[in-house]
C-alpha positions as CSV (number, residue, x, y, z in Angstrom):
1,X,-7.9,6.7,24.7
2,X,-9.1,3.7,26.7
3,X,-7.5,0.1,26.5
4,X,-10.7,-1.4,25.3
5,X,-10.8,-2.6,21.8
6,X,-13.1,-0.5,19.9
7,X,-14.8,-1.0,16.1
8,X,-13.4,2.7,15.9
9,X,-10.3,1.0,15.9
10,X,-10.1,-1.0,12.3
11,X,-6.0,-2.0,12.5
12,X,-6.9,-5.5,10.2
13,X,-4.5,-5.4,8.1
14,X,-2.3,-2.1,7.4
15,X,-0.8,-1.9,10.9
16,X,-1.3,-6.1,12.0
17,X,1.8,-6.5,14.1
18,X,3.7,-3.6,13.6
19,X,6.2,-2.9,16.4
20,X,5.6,-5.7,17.8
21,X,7.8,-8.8,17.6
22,X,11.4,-10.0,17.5
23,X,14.0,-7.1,16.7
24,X,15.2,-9.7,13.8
25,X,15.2,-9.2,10.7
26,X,12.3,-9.9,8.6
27,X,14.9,-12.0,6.3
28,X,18.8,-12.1,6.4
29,X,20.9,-12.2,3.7
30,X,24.6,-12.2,4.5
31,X,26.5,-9.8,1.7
32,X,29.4,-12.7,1.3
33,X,26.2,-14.8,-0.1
34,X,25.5,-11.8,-2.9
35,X,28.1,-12.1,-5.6
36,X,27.6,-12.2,-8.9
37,X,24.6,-11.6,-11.7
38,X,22.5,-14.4,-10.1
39,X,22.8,-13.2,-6.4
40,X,22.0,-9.4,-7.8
41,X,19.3,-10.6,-9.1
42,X,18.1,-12.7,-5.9
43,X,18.6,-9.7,-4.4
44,X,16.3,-7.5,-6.9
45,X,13.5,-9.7,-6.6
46,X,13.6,-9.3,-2.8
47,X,13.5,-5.3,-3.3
48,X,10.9,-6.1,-6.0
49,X,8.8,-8.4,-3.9
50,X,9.0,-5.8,-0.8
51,X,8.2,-2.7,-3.1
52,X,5.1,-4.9,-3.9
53,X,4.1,-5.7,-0.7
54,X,4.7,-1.9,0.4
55,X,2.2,-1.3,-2.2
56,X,-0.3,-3.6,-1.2
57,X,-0.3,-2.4,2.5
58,X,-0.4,1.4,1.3
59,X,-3.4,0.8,-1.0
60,X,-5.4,-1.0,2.2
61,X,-4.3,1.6,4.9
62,X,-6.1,4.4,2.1
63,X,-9.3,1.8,1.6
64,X,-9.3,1.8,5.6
65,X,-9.0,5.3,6.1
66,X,-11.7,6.0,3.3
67,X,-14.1,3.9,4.9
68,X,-14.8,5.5,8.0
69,X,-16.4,8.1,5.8
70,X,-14.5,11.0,7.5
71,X,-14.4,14.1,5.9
72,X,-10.4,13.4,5.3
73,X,-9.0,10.3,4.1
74,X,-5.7,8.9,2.6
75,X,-5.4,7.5,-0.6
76,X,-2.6,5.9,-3.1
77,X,-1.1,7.8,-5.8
78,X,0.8,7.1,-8.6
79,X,3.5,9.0,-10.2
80,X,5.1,8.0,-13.0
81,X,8.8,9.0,-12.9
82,X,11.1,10.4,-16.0
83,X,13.2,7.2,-15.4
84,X,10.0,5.0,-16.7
85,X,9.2,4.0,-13.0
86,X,5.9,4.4,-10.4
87,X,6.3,6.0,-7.0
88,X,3.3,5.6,-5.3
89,X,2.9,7.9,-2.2
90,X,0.0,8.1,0.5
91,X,-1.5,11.7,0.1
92,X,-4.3,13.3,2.9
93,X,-7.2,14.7,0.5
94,X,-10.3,16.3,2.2
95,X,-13.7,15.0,0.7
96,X,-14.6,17.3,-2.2
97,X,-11.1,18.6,-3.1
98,X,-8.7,17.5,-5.9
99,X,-5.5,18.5,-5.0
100,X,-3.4,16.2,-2.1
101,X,-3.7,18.9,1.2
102,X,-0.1,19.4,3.1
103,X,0.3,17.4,6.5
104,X,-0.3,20.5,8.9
105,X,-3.4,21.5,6.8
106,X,-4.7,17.2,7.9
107,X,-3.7,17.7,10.9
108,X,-5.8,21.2,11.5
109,X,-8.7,18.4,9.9
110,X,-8.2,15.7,12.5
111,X,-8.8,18.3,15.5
112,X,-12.8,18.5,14.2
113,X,-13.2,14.7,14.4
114,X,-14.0,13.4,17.6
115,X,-11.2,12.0,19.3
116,X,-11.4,8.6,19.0
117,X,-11.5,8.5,15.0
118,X,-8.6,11.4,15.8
119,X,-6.4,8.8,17.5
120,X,-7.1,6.5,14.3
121,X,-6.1,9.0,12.1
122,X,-3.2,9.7,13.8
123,X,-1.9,6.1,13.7
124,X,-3.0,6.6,10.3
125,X,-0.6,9.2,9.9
126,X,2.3,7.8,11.2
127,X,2.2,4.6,9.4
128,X,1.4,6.6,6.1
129,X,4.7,8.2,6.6
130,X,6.8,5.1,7.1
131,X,5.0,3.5,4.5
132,X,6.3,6.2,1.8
133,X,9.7,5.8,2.9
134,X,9.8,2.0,3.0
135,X,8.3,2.8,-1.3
136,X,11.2,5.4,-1.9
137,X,13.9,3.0,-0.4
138,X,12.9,-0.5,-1.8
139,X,11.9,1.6,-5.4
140,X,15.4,3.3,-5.7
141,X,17.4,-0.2,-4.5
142,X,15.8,-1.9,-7.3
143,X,16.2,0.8,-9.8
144,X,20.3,0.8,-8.3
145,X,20.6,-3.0,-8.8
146,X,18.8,-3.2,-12.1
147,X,21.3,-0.3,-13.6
148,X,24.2,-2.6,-12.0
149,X,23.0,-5.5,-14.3
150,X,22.2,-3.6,-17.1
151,X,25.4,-1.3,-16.9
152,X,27.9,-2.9,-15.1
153,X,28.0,0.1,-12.5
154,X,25.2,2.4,-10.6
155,X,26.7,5.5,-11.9
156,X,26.1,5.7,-15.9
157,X,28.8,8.9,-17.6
158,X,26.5,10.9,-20.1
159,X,28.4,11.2,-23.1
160,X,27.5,14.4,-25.5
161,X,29.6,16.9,-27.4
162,X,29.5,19.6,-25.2
């Protein structure tokens, strides 16, 4: 791949600055500052506002990656939990197929497009992955801390006869 900047190369908004910058921090919150039901809940909005944003960027990287009008393309999906809650989770579907397609089967896909769109959808890849771990982490921290506020504790005893 050359160093030129190519239109091939859409990065607008789903990968602006990422990996580059200060190794800080995007915010920091020292723990001694979180005590009580009003720093929980300073702290839940955070995870809330972060899940959000995790969101947001996951629903442009699909858009992006759909309109290059490739044969494969990633897209947002939501999945709505027993616990009441939405994951959303950045699936590789081939044009013309329902079903998400496994990684290796998207990768086999990428090796027919030529090989600067393959380089896109590699990024593409990558960031798709990190992106559906930043939703697991920042949806089960906010789920933990809004059982803490409800409950008193993270871990809630079933209590049945048997």
């Amino acid at each position: 791949m050359t160093d030129r900047l190519s239109d091939l190369d859409r990065r607008s908004k789903a990968f602006k600055g990422k990996g580059a910058g200060s190794p800080e921090p995007a915010m920091a919150l020292p723990v001694s500052r979180i005590a009580g039901d009003a720093g929980m809940r300073v702290l839940l909005r955070s995870y809330e506002h972060w899940l959000e944003d995790t969101v947001t960027e996951m629903q442009t990287l699909a858009l992006e990656s759909t309109t290059t009008g490739l044969d494969v393309s990633l897209r947002c999906v939501r999945i709505a939990l027993a616990s009441g809650a939405t994951r959303h989770r950045l699936d590789w579907f081939v044009r013309g197929e329902p079903h998400a397609i496994a990684g290796p089967r998207a990768k086999q896909c990428f090796n027919r497009i030529p090989a600067p769109l393959r380089a896109y959808l590699q990024q593409c890849d990558a960031r798709a992955k990190e992106l559906n771990a930043l939703e697991s982490v920042f949806r089960y921290a906010a789920s933990q801390i809004t059982m803490y506020l409800e409950h008193g504790t993270v871990k809630v005893r079933r209590i049945d006869g048997t």
